[in-house]
Jmol script that loads the backbone (N, CA, C; Angstrom):
load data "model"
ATOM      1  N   UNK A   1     -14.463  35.261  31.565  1.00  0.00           N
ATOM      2  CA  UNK A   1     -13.133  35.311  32.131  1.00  0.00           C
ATOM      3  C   UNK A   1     -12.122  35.301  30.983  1.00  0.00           C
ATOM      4  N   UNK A   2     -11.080  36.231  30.986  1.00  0.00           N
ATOM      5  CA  UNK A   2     -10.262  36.379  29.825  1.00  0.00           C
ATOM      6  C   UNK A   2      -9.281  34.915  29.856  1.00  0.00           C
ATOM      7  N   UNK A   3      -8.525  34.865  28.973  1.00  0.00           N
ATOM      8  CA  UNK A   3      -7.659  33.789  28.660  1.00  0.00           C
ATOM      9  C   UNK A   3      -6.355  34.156  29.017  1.00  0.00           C
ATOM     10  N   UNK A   4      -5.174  33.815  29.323  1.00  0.00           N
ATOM     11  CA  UNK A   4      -3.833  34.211  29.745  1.00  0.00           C
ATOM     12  C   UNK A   4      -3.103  33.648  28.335  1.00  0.00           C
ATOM     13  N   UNK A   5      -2.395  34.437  27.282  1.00  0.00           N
ATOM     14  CA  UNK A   5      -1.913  33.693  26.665  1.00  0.00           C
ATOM     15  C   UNK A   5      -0.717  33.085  27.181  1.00  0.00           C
ATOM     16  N   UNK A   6      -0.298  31.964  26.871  1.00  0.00           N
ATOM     17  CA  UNK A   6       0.988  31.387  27.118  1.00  0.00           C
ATOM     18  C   UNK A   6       1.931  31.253  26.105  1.00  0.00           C
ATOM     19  N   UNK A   7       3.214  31.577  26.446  1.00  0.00           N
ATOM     20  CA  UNK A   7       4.189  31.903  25.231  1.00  0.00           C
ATOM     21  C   UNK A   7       5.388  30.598  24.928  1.00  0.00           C
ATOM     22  N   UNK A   8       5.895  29.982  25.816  1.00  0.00           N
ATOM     23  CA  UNK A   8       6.241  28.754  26.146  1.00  0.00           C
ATOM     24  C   UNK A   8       6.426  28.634  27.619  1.00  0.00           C
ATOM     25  N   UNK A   9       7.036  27.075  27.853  1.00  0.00           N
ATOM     26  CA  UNK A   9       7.386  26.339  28.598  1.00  0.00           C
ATOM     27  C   UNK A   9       8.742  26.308  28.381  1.00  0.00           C
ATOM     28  N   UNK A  10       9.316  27.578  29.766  1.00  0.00           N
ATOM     29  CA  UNK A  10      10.739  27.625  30.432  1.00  0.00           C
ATOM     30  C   UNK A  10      11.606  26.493  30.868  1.00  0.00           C
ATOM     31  N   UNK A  11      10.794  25.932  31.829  1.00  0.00           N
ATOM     32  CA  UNK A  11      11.073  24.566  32.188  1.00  0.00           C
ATOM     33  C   UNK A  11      10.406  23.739  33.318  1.00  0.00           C
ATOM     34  N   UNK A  12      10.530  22.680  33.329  1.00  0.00           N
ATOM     35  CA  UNK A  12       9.418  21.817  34.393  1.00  0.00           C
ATOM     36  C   UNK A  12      10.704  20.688  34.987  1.00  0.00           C
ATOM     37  N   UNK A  13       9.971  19.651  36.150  1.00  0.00           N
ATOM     38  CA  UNK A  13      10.235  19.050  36.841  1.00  0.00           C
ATOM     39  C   UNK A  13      11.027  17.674  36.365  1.00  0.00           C
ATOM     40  N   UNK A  14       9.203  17.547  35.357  1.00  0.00           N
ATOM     41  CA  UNK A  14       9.380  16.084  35.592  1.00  0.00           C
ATOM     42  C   UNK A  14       8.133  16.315  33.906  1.00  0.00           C
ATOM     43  N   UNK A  15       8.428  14.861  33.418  1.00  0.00           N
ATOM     44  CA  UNK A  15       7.157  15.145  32.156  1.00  0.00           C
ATOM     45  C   UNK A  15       6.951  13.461  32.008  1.00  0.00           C
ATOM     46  N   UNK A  16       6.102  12.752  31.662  1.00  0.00           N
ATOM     47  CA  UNK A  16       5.587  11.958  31.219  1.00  0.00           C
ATOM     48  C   UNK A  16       5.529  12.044  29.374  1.00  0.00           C
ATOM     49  N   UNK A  17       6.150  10.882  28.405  1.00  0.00           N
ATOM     50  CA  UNK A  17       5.878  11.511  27.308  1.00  0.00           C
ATOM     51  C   UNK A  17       4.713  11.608  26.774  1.00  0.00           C
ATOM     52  N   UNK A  18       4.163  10.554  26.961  1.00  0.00           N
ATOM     53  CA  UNK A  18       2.669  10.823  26.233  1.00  0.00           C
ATOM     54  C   UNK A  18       2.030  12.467  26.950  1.00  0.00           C
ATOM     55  N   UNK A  19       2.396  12.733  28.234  1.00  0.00           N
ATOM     56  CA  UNK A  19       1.328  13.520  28.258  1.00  0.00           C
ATOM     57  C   UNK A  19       2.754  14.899  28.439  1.00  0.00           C
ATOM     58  N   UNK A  20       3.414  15.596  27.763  1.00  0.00           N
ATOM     59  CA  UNK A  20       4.252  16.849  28.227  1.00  0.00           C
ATOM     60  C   UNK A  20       4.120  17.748  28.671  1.00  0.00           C
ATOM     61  N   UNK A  21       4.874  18.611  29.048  1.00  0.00           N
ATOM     62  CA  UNK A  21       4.811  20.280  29.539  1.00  0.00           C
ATOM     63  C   UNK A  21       4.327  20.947  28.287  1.00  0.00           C
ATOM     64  N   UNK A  22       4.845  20.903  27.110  1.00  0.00           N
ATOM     65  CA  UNK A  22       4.011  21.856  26.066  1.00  0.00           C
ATOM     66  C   UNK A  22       2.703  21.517  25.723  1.00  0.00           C
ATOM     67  N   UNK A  23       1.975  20.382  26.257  1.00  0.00           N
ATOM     68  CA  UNK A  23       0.803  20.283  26.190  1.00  0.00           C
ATOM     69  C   UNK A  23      -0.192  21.412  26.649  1.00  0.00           C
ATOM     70  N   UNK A  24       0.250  22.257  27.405  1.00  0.00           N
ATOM     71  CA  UNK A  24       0.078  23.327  28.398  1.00  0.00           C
ATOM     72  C   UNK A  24      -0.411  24.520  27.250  1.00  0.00           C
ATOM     73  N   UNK A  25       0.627  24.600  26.341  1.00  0.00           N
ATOM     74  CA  UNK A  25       0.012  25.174  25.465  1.00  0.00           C
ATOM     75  C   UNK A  25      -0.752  25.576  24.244  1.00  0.00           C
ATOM     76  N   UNK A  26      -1.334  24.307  24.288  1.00  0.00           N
ATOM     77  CA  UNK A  26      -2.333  23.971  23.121  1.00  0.00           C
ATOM     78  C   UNK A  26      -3.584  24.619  23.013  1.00  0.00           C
ATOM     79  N   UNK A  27      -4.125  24.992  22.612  1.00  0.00           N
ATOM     80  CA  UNK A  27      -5.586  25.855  22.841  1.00  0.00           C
ATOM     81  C   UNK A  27      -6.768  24.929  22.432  1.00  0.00           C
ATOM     82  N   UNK A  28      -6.311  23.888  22.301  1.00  0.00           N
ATOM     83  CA  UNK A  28      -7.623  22.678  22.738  1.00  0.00           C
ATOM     84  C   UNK A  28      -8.363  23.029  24.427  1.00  0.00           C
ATOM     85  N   UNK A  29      -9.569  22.804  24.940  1.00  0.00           N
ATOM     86  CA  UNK A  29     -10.046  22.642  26.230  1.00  0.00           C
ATOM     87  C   UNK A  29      -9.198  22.007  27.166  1.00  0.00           C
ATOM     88  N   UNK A  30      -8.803  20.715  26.217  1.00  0.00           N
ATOM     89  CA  UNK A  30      -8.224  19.357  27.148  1.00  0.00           C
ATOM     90  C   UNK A  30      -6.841  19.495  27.005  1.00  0.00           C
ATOM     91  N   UNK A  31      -5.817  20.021  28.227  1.00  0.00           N
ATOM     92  CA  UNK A  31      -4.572  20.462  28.070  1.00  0.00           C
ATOM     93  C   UNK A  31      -3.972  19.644  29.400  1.00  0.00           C
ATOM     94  N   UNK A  32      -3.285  18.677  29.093  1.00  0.00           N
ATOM     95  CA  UNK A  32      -2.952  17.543  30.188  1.00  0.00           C
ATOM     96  C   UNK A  32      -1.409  17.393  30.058  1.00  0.00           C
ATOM     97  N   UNK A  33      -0.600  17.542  31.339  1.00  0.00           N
ATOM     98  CA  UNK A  33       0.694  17.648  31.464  1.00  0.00           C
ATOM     99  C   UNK A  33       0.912  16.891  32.649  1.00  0.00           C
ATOM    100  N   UNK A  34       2.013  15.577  32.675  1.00  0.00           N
ATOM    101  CA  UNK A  34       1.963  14.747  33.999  1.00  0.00           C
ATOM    102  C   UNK A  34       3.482  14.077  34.052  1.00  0.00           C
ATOM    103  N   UNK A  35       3.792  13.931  34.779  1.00  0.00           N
ATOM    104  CA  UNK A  35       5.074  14.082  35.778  1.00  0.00           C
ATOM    105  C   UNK A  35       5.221  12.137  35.395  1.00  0.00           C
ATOM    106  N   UNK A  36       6.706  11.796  35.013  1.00  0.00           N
ATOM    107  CA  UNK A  36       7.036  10.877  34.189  1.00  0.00           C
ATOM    108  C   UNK A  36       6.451   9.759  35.811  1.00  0.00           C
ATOM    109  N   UNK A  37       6.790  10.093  36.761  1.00  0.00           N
ATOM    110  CA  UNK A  37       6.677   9.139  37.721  1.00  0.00           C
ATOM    111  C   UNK A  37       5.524   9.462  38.413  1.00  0.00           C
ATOM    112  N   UNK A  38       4.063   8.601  38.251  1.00  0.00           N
ATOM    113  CA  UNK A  38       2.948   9.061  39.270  1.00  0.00           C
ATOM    114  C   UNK A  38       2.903   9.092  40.786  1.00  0.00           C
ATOM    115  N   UNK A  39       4.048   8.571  41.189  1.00  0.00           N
ATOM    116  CA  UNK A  39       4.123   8.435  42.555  1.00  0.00           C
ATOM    117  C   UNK A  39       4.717  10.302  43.442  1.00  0.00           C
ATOM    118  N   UNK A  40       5.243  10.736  42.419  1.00  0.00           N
ATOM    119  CA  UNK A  40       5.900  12.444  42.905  1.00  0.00           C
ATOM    120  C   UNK A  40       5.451  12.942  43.402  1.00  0.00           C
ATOM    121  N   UNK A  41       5.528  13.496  44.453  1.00  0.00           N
ATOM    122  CA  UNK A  41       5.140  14.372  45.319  1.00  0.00           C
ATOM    123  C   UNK A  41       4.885  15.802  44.852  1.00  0.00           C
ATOM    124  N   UNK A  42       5.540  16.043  43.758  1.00  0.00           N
ATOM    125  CA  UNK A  42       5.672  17.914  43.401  1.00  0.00           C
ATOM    126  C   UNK A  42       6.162  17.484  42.209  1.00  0.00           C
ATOM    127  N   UNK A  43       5.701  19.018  41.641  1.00  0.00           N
ATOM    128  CA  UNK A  43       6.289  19.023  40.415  1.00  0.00           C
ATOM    129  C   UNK A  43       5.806  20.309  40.213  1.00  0.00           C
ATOM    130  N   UNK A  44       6.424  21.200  39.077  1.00  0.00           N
ATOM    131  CA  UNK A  44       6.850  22.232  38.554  1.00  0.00           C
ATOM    132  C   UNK A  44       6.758  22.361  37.180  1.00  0.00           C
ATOM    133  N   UNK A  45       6.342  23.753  37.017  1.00  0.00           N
ATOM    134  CA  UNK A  45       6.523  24.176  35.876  1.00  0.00           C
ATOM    135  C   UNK A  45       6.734  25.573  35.468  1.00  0.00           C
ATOM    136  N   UNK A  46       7.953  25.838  34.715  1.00  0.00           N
ATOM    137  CA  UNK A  46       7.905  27.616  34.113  1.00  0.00           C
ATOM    138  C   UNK A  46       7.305  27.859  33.236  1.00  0.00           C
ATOM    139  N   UNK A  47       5.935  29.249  32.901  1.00  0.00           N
ATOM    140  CA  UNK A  47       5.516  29.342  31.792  1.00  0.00           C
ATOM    141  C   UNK A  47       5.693  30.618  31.407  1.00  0.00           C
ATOM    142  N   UNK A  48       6.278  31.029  30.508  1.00  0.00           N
ATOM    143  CA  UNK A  48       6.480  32.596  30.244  1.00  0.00           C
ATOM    144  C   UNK A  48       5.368  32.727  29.296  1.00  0.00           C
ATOM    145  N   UNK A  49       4.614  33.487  30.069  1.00  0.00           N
ATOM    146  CA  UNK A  49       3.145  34.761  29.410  1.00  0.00           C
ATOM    147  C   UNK A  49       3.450  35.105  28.037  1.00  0.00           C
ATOM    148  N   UNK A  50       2.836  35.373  27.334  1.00  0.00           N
ATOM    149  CA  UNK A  50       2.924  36.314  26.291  1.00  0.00           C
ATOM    150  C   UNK A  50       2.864  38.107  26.914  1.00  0.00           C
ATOM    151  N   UNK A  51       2.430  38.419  27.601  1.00  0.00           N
ATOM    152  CA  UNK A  51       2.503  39.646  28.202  1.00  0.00           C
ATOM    153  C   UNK A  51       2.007  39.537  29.698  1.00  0.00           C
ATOM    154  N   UNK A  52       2.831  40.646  30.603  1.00  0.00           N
ATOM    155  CA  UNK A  52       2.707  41.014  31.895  1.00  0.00           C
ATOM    156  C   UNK A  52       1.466  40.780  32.051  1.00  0.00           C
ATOM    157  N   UNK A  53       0.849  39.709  33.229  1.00  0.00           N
ATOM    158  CA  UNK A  53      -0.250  39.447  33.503  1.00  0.00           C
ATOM    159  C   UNK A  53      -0.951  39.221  35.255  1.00  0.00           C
ATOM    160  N   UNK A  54      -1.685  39.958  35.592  1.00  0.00           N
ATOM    161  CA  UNK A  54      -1.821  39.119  36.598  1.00  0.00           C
ATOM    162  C   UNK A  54      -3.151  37.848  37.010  1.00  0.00           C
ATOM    163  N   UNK A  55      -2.605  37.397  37.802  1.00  0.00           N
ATOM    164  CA  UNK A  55      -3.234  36.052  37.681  1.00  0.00           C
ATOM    165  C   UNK A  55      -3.796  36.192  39.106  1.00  0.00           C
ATOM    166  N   UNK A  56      -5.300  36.039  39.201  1.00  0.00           N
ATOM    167  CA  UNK A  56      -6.405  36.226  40.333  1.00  0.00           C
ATOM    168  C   UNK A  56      -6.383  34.486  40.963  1.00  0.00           C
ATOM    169  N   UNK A  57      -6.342  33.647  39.664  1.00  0.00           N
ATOM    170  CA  UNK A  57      -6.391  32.360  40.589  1.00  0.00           C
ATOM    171  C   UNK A  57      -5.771  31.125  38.852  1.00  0.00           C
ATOM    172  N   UNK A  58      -5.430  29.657  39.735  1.00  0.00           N
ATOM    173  CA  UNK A  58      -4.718  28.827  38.650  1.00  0.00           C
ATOM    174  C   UNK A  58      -5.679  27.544  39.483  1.00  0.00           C
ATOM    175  N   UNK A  59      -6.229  27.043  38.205  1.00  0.00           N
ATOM    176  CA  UNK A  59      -6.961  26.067  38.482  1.00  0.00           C
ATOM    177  C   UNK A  59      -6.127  24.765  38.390  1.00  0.00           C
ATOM    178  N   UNK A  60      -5.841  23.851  39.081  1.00  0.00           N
ATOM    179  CA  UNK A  60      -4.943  23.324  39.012  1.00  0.00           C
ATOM    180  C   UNK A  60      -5.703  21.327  39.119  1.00  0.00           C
ATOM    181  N   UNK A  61      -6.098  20.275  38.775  1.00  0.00           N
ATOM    182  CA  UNK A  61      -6.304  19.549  39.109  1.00  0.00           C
ATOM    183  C   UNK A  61      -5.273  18.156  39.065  1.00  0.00           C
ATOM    184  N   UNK A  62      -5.724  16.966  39.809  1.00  0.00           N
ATOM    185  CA  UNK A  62      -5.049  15.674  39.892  1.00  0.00           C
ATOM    186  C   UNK A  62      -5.932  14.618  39.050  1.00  0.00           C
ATOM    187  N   UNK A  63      -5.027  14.418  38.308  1.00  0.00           N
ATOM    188  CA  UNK A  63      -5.819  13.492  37.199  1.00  0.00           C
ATOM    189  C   UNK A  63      -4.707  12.129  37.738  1.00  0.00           C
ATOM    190  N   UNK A  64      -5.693  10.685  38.001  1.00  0.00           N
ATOM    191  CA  UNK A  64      -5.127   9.701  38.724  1.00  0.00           C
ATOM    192  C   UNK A  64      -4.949   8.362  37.560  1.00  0.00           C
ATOM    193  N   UNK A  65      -4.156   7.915  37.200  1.00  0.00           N
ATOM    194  CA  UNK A  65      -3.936   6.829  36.178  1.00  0.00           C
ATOM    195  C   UNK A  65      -4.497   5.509  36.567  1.00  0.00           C
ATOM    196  N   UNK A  66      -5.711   5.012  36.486  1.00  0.00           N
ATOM    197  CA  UNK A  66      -5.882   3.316  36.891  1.00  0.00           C
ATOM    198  C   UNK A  66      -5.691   2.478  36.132  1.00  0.00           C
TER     199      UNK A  66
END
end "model"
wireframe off; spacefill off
backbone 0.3
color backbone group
């Protein structure tokens, strides 16, 4: 499966500092971005591509703080 490059982070919701929105674009495996308040319901993020892309699917998971 090809890679999507990502060019930056337009803008987001909400960020946590330890974990930010430009974390998103690190090319480490482990790319973790989380919303300053764990209780949020939603959250958002703009990422402008490096080039016109389309996107078949966005894997998206919930990582829970104990």
């Amino acid at each position: 499966m090809p890679v999507i490059k990502l060019k930056h982070i337009v803008s987001f919701s909400s960020e946590d500092p330890a974990h930010p929105a430009d974390n998103l674009l690190k090319s480490e495996t482990y790319r973790k971005w989380q919303c300053a308040d764990p209780s949020e319901k939603q959250a958002s993020v703009i990422i402008e591509l490096e080039k016109a892309s389309k996107i078949n699917a966005v894997d998206i998971g919930k990582w829970k703080n104990t």
